[in-house]
Structures are given as C-alpha cells and as structure tokens.
LOTOR-763867 format. One record per atom (N, C-alpha, C): residue in three letters; x, y, z. Coordinates in steps of 0.2 Angstrom, whole numbers, always signed. Example, Ala and Ser with C-alpha at 12.3 -4.5 7.8 and 13.67 -1.06 7.14 Angstrom:
2
    r     c1     c2     c3
  ALA    +66    -28    +39
  ALA    +62    -22    +39
  ALA    +66    -16    +39
  SER    +64    -11    +35
  SER    +68     -5    +36
  SER    +64     +0    +39
***
This chain:
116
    r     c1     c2     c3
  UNK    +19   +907   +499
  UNK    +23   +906   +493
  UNK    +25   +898   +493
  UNK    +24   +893   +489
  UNK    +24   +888   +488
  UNK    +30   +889   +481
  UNK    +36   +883   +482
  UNK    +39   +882   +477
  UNK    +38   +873   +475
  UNK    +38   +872   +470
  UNK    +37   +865   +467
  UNK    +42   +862   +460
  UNK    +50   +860   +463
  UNK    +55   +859   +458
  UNK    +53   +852   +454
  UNK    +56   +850   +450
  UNK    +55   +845   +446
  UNK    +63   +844   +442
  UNK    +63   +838   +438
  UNK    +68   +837   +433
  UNK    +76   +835   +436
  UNK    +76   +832   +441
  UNK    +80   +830   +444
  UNK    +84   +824   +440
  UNK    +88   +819   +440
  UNK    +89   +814   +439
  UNK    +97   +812   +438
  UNK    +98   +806   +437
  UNK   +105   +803   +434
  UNK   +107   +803   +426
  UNK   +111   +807   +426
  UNK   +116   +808   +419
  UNK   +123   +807   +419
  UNK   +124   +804   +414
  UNK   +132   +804   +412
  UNK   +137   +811   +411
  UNK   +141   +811   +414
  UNK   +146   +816   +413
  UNK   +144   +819   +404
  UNK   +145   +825   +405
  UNK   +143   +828   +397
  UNK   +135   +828   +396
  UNK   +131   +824   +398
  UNK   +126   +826   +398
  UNK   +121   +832   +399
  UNK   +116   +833   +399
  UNK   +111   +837   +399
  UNK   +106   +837   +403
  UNK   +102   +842   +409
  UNK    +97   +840   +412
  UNK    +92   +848   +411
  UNK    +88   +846   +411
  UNK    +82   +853   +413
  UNK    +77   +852   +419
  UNK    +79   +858   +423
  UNK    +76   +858   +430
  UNK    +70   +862   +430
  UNK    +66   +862   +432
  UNK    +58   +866   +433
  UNK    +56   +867   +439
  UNK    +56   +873   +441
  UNK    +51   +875   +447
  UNK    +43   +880   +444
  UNK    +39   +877   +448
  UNK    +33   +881   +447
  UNK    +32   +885   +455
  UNK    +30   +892   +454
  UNK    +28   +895   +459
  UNK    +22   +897   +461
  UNK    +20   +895   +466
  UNK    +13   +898   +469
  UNK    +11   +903   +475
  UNK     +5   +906   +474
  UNK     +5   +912   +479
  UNK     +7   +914   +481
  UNK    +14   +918   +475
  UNK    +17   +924   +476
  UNK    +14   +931   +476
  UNK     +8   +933   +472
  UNK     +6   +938   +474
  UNK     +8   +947   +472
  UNK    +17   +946   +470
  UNK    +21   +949   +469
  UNK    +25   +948   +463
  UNK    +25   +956   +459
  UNK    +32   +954   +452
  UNK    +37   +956   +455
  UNK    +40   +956   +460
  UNK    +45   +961   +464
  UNK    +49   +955   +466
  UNK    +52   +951   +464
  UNK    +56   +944   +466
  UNK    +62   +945   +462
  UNK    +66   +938   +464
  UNK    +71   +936   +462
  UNK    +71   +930   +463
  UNK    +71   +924   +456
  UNK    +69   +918   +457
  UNK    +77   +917   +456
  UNK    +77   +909   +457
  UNK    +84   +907   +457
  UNK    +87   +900   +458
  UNK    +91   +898   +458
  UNK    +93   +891   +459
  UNK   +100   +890   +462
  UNK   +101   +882   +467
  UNK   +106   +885   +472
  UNK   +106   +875   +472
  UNK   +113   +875   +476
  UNK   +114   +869   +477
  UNK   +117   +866   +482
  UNK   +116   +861   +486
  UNK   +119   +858   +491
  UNK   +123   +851   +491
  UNK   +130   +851   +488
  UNK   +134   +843   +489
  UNK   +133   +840   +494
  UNK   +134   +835   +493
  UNK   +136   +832   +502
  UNK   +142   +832   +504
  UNK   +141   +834   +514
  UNK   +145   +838   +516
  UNK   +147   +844   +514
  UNK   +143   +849   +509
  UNK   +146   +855   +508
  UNK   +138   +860   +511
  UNK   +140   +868   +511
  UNK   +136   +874   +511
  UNK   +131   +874   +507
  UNK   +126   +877   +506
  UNK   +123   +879   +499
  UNK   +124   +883   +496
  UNK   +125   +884   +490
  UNK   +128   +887   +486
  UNK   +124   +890   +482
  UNK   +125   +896   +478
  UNK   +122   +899   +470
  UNK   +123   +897   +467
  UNK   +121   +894   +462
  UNK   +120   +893   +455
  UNK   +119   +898   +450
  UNK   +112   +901   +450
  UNK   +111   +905   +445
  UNK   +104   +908   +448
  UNK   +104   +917   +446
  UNK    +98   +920   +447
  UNK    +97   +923   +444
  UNK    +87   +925   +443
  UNK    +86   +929   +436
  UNK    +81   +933   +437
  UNK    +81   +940   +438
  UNK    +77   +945   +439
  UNK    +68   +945   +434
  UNK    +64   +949   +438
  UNK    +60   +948   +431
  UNK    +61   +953   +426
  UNK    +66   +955   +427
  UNK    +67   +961   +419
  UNK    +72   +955   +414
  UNK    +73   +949   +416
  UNK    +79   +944   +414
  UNK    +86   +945   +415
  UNK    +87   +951   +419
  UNK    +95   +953   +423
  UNK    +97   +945   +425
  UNK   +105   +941   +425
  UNK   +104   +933   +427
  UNK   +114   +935   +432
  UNK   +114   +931   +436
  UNK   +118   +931   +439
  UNK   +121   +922   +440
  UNK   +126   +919   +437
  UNK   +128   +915   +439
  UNK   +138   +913   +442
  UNK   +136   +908   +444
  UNK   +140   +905   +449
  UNK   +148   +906   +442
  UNK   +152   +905   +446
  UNK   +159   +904   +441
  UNK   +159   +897   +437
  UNK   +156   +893   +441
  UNK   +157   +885   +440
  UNK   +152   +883   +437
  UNK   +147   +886   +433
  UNK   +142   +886   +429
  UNK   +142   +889   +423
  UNK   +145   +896   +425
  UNK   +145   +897   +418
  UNK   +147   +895   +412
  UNK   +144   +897   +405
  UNK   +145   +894   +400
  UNK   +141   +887   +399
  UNK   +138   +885   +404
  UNK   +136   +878   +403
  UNK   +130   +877   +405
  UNK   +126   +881   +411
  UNK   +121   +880   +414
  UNK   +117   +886   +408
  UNK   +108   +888   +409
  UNK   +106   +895   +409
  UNK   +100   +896   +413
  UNK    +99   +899   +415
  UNK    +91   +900   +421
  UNK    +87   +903   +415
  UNK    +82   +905   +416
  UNK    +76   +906   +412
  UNK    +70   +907   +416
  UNK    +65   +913   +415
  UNK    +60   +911   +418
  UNK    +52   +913   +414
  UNK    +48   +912   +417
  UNK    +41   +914   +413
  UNK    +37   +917   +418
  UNK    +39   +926   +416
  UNK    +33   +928   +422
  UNK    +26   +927   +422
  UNK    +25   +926   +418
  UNK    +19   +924   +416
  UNK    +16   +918   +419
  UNK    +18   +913   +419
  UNK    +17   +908   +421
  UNK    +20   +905   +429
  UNK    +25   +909   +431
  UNK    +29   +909   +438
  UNK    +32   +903   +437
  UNK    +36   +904   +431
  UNK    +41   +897   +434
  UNK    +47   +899   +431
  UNK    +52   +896   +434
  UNK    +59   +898   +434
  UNK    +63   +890   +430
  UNK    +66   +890   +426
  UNK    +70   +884   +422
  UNK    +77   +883   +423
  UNK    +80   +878   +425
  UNK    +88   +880   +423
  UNK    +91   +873   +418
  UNK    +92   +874   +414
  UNK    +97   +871   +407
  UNK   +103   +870   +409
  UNK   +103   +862   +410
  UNK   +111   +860   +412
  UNK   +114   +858   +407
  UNK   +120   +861   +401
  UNK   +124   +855   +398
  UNK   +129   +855   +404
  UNK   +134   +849   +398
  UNK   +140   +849   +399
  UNK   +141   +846   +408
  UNK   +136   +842   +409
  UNK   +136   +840   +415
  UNK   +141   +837   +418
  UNK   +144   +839   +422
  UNK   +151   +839   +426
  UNK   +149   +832   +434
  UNK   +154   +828   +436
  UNK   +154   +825   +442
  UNK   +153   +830   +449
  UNK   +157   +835   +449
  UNK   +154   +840   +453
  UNK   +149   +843   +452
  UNK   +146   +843   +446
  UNK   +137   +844   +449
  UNK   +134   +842   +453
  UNK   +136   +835   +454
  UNK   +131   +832   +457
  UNK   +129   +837   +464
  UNK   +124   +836   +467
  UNK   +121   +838   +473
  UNK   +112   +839   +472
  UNK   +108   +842   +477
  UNK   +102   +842   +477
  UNK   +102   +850   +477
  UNK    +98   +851   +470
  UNK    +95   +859   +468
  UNK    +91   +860   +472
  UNK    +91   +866   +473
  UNK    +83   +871   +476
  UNK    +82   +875   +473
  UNK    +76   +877   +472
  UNK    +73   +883   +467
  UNK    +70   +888   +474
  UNK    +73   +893   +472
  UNK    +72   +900   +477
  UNK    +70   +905   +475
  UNK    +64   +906   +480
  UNK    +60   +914   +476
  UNK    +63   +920   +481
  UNK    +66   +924   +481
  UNK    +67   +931   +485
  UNK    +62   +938   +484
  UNK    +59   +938   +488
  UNK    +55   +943   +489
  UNK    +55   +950   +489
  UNK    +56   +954   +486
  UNK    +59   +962   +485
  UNK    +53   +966   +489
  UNK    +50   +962   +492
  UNK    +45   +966   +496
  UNK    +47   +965   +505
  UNK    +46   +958   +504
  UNK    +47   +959   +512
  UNK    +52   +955   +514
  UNK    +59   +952   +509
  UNK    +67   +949   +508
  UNK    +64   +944   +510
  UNK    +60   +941   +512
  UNK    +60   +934   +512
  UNK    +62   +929   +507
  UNK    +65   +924   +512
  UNK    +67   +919   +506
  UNK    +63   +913   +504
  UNK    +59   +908   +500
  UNK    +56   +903   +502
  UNK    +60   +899   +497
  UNK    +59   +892   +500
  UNK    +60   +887   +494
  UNK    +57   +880   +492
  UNK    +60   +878   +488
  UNK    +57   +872   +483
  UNK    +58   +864   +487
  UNK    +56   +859   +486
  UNK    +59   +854   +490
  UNK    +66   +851   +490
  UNK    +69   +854   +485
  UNK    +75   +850   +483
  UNK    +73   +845   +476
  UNK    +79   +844   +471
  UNK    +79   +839   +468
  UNK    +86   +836   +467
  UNK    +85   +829   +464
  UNK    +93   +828   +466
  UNK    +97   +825   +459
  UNK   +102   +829   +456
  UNK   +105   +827   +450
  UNK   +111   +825   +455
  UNK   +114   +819   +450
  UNK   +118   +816   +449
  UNK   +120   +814   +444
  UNK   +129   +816   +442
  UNK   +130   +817   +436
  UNK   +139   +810   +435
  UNK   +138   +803   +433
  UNK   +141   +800   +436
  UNK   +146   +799   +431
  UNK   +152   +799   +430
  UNK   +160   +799   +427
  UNK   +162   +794   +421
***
C-alpha cells in the first residue's frame, strides 16, 4: 500500500488549505483512512478519521474547522482546513489502517504552515 499526500503549503492565520492523499495497492474496502500530524518537538497526533461507510472521528482542536472526506471509489482521502490557526502548523500524514491485517501504512508527510 502506497500513500501519496499532496496540498501542503504557507497560509495566513484564518486561512484555508486542502490536503489530498491518493491510495494505492490497497486491495481492500475494510480500512480506515485518516490524517495525523507532527509539530516540532511534539508526538504525532490525530487529526481526523473516516470510515468507508463515512463514520468520521476528529481531534478536539479541529473540530468545527477542519472536515476529512473521502472517495472510495477512487481511494483518496481529503481534508478541508479553515480557520487556520498558528498551531496548526506542523507536517500531516495521510494513514490508511487496515481492518484486515491492522496494519498501518503512511503518506510522505506534507508540511502546512500557518503564520500570525
């Protein structure tokens, strides 16, 4: 399983970004696609996850503001950032979880930055 993110970039506080990951050779509808994020100096964190029946799970510090999205069809998972805050900044990952064999795999990272 290959993940391939996209959409990263620099925006102004209040701003707007959309994030894109495309999946390959997953093989499986039995996943949980998702998006996570790493500050510097901090853990990686959740963002936001979203089932293939469109069940969505998001972080405290997003909601309202972010939305994940996906297209089973096409194997790609979306996330919609308003209201971009200075603590967003950090580098997303787009994560596919595996309902078959729990594996996790990931995207290369993208990096938003959101300046004050």
């Amino acid at each position: 399983v290959q993940l391939q993110a996209s959409g990263g970039g620099l925006v102004q506080a209040g701003g707007s970004l959309r994030l894109s990951c495309v999946v390959s050779g997953s093989g499986s509808s039995f996943n949980i696609m998702g998006w996570y994020r790493q500050a510097p100096g901090k853990e990686r964190e959740l963002v936001a996850t979203v089932t293939t029946t469109g069940r969505t799970v998001y972080s405290d510090s997003v909601k309202g503001r972010f939305t994940i999205s996906r297209d089973n069809a096409k194997d790609t998972v979306d996330l919609q950032m308003n209201n971009l805050l200075p603590e967003d900044t950090a580098v997303y990952y787009c994560n596919y979880h595996s309902l078959v064999s729990f594996a996790d795999y990931w995207g290369q990272g993208t990096l938003v930055t959101v300046s004050s």
